[in-house]
PABA-802198 format. One record per residue (C-alpha): residue number from 1; residue in one letter; x, y, z. Coordinates in steps of 0.05 Angstrom, whole numbers, plus 32768, in hexadecimal, padded with zeros to 4 digits. Layout:
# residues N
<node n="NUM" res="A" u="X" v="Y" w="Z"/>
...
//
This chain:
# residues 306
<node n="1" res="X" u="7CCC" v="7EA0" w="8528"/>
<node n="2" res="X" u="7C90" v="7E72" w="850F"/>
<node n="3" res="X" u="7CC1" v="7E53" w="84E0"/>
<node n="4" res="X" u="7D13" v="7E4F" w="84D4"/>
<node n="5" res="X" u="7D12" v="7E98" w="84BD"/>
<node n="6" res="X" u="7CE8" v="7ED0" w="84CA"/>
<node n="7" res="X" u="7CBB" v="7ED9" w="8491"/>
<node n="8" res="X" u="7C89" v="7F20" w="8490"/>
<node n="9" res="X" u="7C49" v="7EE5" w="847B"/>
<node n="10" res="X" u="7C17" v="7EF0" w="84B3"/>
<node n="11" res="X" u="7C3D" v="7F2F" w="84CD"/>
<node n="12" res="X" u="7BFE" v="7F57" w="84BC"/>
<node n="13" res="X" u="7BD0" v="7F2E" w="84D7"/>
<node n="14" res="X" u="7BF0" v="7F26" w="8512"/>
<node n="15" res="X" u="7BF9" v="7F69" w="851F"/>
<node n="16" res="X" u="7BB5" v="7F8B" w="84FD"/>
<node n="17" res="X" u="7B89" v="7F4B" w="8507"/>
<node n="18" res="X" u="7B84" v="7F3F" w="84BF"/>
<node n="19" res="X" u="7BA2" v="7F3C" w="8479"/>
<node n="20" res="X" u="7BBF" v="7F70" w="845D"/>
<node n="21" res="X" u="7BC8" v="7F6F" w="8411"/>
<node n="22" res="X" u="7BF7" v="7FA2" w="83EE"/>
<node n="23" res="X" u="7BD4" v="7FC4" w="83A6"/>
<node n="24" res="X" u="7C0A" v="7FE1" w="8382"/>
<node n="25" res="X" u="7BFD" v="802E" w="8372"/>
<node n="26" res="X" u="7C28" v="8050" w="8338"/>
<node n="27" res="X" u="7C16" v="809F" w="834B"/>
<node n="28" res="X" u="7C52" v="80B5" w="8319"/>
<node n="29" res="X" u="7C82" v="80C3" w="8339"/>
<node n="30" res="X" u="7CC7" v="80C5" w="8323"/>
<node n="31" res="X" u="7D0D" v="80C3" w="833C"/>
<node n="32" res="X" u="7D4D" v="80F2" w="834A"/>
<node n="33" res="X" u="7D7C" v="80C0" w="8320"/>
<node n="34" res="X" u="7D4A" v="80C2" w="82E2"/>
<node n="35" res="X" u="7D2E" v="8105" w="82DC"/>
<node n="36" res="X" u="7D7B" v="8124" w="82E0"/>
<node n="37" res="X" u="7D81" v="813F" w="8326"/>
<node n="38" res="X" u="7DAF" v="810B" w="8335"/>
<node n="39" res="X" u="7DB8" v="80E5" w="82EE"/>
<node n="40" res="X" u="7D91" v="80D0" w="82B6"/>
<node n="41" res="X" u="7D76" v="8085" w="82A5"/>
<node n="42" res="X" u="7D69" v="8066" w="82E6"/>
<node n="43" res="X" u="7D8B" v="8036" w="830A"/>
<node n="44" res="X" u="7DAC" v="8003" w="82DC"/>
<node n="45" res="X" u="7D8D" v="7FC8" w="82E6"/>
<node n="46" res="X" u="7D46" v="7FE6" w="82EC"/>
<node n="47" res="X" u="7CFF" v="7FEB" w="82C4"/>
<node n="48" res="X" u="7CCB" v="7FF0" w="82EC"/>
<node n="49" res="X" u="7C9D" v="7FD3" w="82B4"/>
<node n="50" res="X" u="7CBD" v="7F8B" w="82CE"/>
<node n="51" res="X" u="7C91" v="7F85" w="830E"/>
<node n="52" res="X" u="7C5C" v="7FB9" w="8300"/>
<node n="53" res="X" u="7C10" v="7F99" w="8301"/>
<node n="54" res="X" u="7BEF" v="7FAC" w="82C4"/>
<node n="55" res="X" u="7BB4" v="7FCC" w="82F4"/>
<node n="56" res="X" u="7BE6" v="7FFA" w="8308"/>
<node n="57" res="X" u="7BF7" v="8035" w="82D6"/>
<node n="58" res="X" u="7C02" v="8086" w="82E2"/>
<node n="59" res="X" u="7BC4" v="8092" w="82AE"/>
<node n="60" res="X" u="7B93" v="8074" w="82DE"/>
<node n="61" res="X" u="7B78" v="809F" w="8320"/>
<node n="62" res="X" u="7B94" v="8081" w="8366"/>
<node n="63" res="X" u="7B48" v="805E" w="8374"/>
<node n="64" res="X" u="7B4A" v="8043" w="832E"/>
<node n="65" res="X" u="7B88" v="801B" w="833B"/>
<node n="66" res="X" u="7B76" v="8011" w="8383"/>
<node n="67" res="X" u="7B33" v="7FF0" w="8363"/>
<node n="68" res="X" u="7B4C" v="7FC4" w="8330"/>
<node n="69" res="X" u="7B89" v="7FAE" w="8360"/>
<node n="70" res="X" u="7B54" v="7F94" w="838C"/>
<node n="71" res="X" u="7B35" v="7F6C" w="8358"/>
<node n="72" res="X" u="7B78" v="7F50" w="8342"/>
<node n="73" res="X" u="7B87" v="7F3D" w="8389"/>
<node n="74" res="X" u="7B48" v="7F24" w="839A"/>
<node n="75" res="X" u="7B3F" v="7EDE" w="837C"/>
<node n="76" res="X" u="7B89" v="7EC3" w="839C"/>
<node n="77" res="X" u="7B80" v="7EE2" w="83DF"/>
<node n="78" res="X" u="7B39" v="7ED7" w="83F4"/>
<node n="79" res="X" u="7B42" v="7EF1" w="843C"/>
<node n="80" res="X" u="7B5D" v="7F2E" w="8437"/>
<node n="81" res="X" u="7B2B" v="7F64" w="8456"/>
<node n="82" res="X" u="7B5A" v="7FA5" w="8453"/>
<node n="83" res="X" u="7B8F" v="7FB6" w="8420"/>
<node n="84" res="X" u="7BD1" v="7FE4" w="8420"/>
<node n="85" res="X" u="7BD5" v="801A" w="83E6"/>
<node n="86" res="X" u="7C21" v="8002" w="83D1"/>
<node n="87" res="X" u="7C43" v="8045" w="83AD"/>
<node n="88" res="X" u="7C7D" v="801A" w="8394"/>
<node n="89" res="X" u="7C96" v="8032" w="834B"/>
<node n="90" res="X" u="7CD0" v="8059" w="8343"/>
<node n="91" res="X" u="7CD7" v="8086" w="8385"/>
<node n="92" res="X" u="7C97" v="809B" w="83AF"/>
<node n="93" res="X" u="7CAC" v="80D4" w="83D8"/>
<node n="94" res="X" u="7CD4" v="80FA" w="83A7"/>
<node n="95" res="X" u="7CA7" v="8136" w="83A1"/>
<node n="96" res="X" u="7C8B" v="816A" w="83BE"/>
<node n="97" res="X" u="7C63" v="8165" w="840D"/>
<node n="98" res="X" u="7C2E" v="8184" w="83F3"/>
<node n="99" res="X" u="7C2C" v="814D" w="83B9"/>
<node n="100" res="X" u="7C35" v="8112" w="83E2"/>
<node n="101" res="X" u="7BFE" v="812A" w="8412"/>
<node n="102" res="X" u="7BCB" v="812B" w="83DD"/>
<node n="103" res="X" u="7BE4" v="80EE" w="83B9"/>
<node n="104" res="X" u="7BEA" v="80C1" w="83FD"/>
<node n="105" res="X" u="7BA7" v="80DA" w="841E"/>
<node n="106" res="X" u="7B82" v="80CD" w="83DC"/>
<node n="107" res="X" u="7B8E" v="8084" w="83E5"/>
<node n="108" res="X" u="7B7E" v="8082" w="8429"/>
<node n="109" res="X" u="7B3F" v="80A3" w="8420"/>
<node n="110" res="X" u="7B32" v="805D" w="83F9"/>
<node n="111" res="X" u="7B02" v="8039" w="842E"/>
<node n="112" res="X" u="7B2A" v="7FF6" w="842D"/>
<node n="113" res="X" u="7B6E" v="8011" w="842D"/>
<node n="114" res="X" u="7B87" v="800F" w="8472"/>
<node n="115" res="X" u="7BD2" v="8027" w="8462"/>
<node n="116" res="X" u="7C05" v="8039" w="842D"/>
<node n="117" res="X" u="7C45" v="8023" w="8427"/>
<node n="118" res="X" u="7C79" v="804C" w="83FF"/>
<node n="119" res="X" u="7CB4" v="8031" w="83DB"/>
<node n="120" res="X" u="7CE3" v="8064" w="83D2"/>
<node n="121" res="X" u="7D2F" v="807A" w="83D9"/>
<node n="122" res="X" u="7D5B" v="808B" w="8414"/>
<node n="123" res="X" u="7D65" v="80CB" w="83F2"/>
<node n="124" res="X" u="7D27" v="80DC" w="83DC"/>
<node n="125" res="X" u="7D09" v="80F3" w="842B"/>
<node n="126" res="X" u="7D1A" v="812D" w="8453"/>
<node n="127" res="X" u="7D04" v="8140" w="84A1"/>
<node n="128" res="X" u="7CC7" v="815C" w="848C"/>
<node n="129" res="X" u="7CAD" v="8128" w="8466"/>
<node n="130" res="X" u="7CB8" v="80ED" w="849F"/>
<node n="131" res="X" u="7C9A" v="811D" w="84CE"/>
<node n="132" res="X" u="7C52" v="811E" w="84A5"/>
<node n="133" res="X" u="7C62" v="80CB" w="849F"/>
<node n="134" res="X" u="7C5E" v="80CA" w="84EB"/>
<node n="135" res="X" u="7C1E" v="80F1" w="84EB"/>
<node n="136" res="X" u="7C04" v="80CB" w="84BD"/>
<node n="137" res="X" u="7C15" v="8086" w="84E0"/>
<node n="138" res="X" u="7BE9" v="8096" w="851C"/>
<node n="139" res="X" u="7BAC" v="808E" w="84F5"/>
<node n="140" res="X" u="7BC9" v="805F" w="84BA"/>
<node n="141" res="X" u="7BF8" v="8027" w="84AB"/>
<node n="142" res="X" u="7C33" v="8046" w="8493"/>
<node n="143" res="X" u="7C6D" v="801F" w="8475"/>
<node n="144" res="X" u="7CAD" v="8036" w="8451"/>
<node n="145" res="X" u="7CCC" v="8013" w="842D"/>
<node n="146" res="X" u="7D18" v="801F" w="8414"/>
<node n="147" res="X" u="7D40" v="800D" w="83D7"/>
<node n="148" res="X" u="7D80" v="800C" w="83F4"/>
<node n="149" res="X" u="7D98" v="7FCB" w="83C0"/>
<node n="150" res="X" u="7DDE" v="7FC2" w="83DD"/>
<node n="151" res="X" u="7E0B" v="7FD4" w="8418"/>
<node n="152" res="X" u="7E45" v="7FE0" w="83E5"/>
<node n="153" res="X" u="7E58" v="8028" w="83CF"/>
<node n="154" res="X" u="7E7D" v="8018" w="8395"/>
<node n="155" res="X" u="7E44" v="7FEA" w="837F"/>
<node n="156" res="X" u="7E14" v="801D" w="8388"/>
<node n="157" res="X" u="7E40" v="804F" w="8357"/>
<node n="158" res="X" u="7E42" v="8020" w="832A"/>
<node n="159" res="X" u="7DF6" v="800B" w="8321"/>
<node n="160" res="X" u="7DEB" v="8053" w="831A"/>
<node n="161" res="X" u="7DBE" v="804E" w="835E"/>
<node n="162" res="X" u="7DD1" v="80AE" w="8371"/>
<node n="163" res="X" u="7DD4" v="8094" w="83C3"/>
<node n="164" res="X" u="7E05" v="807C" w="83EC"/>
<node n="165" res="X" u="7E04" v="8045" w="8422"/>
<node n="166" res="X" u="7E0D" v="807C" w="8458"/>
<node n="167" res="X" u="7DD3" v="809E" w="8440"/>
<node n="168" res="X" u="7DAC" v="805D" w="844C"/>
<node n="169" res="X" u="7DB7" v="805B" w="8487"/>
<node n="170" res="X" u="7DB6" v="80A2" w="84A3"/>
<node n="171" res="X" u="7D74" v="80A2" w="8485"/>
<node n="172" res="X" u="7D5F" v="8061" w="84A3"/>
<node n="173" res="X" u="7D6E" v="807C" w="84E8"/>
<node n="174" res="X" u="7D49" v="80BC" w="84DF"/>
<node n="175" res="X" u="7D07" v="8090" w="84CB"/>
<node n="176" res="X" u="7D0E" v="8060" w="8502"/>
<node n="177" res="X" u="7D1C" v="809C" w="853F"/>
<node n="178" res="X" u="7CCD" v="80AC" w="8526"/>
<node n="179" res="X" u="7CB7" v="8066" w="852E"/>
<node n="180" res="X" u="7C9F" v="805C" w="84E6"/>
<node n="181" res="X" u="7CA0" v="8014" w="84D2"/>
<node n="182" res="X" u="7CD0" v="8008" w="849B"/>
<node n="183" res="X" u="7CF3" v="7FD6" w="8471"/>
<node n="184" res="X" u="7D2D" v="7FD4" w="843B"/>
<node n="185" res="X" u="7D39" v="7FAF" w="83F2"/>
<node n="186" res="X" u="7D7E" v="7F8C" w="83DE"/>
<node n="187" res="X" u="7D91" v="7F6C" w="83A0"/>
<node n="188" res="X" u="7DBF" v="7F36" w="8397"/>
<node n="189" res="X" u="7DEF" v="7F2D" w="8360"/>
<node n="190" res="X" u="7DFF" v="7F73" w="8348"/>
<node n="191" res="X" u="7E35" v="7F7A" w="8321"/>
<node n="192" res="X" u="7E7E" v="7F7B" w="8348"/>
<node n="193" res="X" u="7E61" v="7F4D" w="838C"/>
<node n="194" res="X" u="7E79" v="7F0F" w="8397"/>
<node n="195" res="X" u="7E56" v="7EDE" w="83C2"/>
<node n="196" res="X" u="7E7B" v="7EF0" w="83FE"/>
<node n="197" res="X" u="7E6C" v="7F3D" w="83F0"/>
<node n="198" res="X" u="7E20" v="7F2B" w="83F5"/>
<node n="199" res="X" u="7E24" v="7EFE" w="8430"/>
<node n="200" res="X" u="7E53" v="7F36" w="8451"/>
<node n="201" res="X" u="7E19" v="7F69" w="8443"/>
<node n="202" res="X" u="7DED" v="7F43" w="8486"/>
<node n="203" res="X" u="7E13" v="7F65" w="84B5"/>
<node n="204" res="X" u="7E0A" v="7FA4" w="84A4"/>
<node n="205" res="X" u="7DC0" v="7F98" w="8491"/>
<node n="206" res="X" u="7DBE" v="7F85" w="84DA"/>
<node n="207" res="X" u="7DD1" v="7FC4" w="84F5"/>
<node n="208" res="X" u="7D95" v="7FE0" w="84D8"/>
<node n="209" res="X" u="7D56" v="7FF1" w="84FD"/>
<node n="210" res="X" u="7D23" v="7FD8" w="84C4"/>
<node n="211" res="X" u="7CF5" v="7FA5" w="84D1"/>
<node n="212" res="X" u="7CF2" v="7F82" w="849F"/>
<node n="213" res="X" u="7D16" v="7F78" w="8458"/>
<node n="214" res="X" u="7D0F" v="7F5D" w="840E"/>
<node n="215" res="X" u="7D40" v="7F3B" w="83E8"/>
<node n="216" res="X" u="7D49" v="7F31" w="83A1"/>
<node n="217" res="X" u="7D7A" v="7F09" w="8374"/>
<node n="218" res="X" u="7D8D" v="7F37" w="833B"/>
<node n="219" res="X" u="7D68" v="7F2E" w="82F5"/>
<node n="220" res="X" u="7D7A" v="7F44" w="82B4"/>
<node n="221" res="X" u="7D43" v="7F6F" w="8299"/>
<node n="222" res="X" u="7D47" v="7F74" w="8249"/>
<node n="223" res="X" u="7D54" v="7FBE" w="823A"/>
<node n="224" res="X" u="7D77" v="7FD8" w="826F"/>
<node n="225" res="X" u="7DC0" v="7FEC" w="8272"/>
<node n="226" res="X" u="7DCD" v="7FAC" w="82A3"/>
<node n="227" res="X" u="7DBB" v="7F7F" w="8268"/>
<node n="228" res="X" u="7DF7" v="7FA2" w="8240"/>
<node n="229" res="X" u="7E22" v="7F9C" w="827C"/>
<node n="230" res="X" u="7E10" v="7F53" w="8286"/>
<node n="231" res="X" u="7E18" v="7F49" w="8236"/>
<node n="232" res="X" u="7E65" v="7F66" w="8237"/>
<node n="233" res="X" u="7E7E" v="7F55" w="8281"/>
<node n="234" res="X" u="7E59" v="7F15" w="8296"/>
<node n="235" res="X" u="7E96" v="7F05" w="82C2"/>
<node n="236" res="X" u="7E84" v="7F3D" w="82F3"/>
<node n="237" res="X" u="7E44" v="7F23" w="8303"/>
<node n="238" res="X" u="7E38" v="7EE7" w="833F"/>
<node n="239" res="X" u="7DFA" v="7EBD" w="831D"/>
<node n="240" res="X" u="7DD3" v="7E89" w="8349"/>
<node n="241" res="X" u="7DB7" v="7E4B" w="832F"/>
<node n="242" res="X" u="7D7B" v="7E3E" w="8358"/>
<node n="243" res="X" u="7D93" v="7E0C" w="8385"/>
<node n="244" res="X" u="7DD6" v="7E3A" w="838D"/>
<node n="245" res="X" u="7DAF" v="7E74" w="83A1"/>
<node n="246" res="X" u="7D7A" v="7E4B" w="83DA"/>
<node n="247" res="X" u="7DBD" v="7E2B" w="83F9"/>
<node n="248" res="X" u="7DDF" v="7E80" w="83F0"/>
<node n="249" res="X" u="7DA4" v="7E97" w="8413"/>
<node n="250" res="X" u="7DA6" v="7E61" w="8448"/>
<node n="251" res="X" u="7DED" v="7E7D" w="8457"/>
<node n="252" res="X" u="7DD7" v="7EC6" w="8454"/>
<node n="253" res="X" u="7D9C" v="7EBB" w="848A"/>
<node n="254" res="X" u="7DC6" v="7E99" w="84BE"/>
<node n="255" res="X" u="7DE9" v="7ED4" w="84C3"/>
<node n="256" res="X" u="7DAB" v="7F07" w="84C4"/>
<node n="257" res="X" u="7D8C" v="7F19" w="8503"/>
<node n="258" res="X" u="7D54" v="7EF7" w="8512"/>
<node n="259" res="X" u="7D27" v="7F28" w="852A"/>
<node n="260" res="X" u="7D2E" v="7F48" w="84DD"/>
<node n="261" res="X" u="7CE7" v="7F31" w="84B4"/>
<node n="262" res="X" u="7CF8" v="7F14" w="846E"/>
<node n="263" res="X" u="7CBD" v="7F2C" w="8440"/>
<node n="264" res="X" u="7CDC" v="7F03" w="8400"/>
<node n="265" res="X" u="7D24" v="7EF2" w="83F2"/>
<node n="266" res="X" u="7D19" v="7EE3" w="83A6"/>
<node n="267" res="X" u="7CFF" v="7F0E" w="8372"/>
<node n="268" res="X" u="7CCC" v="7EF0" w="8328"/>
<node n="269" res="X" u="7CD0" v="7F1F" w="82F3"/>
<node n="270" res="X" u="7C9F" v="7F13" w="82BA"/>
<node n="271" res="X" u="7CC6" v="7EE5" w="8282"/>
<node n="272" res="X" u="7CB6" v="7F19" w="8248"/>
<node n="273" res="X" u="7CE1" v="7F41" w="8271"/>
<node n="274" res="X" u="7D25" v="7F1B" w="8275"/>
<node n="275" res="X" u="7D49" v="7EF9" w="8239"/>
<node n="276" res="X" u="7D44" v="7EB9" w="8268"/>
<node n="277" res="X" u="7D29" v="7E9C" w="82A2"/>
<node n="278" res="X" u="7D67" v="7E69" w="82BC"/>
<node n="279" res="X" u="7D39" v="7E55" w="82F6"/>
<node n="280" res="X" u="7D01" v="7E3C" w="82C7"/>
<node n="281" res="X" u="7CB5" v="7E5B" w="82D8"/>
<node n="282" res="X" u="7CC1" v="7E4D" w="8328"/>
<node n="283" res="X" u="7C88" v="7E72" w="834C"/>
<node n="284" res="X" u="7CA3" v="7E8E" w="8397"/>
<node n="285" res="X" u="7C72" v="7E62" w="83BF"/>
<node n="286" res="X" u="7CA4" v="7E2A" w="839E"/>
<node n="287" res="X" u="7CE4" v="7E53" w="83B5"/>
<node n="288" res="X" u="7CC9" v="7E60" w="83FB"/>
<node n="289" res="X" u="7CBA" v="7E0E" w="8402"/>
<node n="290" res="X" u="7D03" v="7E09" w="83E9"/>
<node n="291" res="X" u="7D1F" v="7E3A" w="8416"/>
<node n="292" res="X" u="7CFC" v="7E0D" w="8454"/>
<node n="293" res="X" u="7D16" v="7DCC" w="8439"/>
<node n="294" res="X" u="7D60" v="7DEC" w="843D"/>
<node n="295" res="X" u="7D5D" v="7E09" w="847B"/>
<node n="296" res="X" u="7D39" v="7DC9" w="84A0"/>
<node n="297" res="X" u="7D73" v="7D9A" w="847C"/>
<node n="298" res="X" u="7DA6" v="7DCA" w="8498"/>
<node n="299" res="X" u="7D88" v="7DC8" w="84D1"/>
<node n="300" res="X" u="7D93" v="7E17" w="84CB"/>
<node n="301" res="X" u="7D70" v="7E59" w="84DC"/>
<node n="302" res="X" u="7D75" v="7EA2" w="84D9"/>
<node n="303" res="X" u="7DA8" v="7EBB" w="8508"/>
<node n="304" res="X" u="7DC5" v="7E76" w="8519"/>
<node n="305" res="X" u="7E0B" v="7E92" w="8515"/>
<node n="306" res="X" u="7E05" v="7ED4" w="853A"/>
//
């Protein structure tokens, strides 16, 4: 580790001799849990319209977005040279083969796309489809990328989430016998978790084989069935103030294995999207500096007590 935890910064360019930047693709997809396979609605805390670049919208053709996410990027990170087509709204391999061939090899086709990475459910992939994914990885970058949110299977029931933690990971293991780089996404603070639930959830994260992992603190969008929740049973809900949550996190890491790459551990959600914003207009280069200070006046690291 270059630092006291093991953040993914640099892990492109250490790896692909360059930066890698991630353009967010919305190629409309959908999900089991919304379009009544599994349930109606979505998740409960979710709308994707919170962290969704304007560039990035179903109406526009894959190189459109691909185009205009370059632009966006392309003032703040000046050194980027290749970019990764990021298929992150709702869940990105819930179709057809035949659908995600066309849609995935469109945006490699794009000359300064170098990979994709697909955010999707544990659910949502079968044999067949990690098979092509391997095939595909011999010539591409090819991340996956799974919303797996919590460790807790009554928490997962009750955010509506249609997957269970043993579906996680038995579909975890079948990616990484292939060899296909992957990571996972967890919230913090869903409803029914106390502190010591969420610090409890590192050891199981540890035993599994993704390389890296993004956290999130939970945020209240306006509109969503979560905001209702929140509204009538506060009490169920574990809420950080910002100083609660760097010194929470602290905690969390020093039991996480250090060999696990942290891509972000907080979340930013637009403030037209939440009825408040209780750690003021903080950007996450701010947390991150934070999140160092802690750790180097701890004198603490990830993994220190494993």
């Amino acid at each position: 580790m270059d630092k006291r935890y093991n953040s993914f910064v640099g892990y492109f360019k250490n790896k692909y001799g360059c930066r890698l930047q991630k353009i967010v693709i919305d190629a409309g997809f959908t999900c089991p849990n919304r379009d009544g396979s599994l349930s109606v609605g979505g998740c409960t805390y979710c709308d994707n319209k919170a962290f969704h670049p304007s560039y990035s919208t179903p109406d526009k053709s894959l190189d459109r977005q691909i185009e205009e996410g370059i632009e966006f990027h392309r003032g703040r990170y000046r050194n980027a040279t290749k970019y990764l087509a990021y298929f992150q709204p709702y869940s990105n391999t819930y179709a057809p083969l035949d659908t995600l061939k066309k849609v995935y090899e469109e945006a490699l086709a794009h000359e300064q796309i170098a990979g994709i990475v697909i955010g999707t459910r544990p659910d949502c992939v079968d044999e067949r489809k990690l098979d092509y994914l391997v095939k595909l990885s011999e010539q591409h970058i090819v991340i996956i990328e799974y919303g797996i949110e919590s460790c807790s299977n009554r928490t997962l029931v009750r955010i509506n989430r249609g997957h269970t933690w043993e579906q996680a990971v038995e579909t975890v293991n079948k990616t990484a016998e292939r060899g296909l780089h992957q990571g996972a996404h967890f919230i913090f603070g869903l409803p029914g978790e106390s502190r010591e639930d969420m610090i409890s959830m590192a050891a199981k994260i540890n035993t599994l084989p993704i390389l890296s992992a993004k956290f999130h603190q939970l945020q209240i969008i306006k509109g969503t069935r979560m905001e209702r929740e929140f509204a009538t049973q506060p009490g169920d809900f574990k809420t950080f103030a910002l100083d609660e949550y760097i010194d929470f996190f602290v905690d969390f890491l020093e039991r996480l294995r250090p060999d696990l790459y942290i891509e972000r551990f907080a979340g930013e959600v637009p403030p037209r999207f939440v009825n408040s914003t209780p750690w003021g207009m903080i950007r996450n280069v701010e947390l991150l500096r934070m999140l160092e200070k802690r750790l180097e006046e701890r004198d603490s690291w990830q993994g220190k007590l494993l």
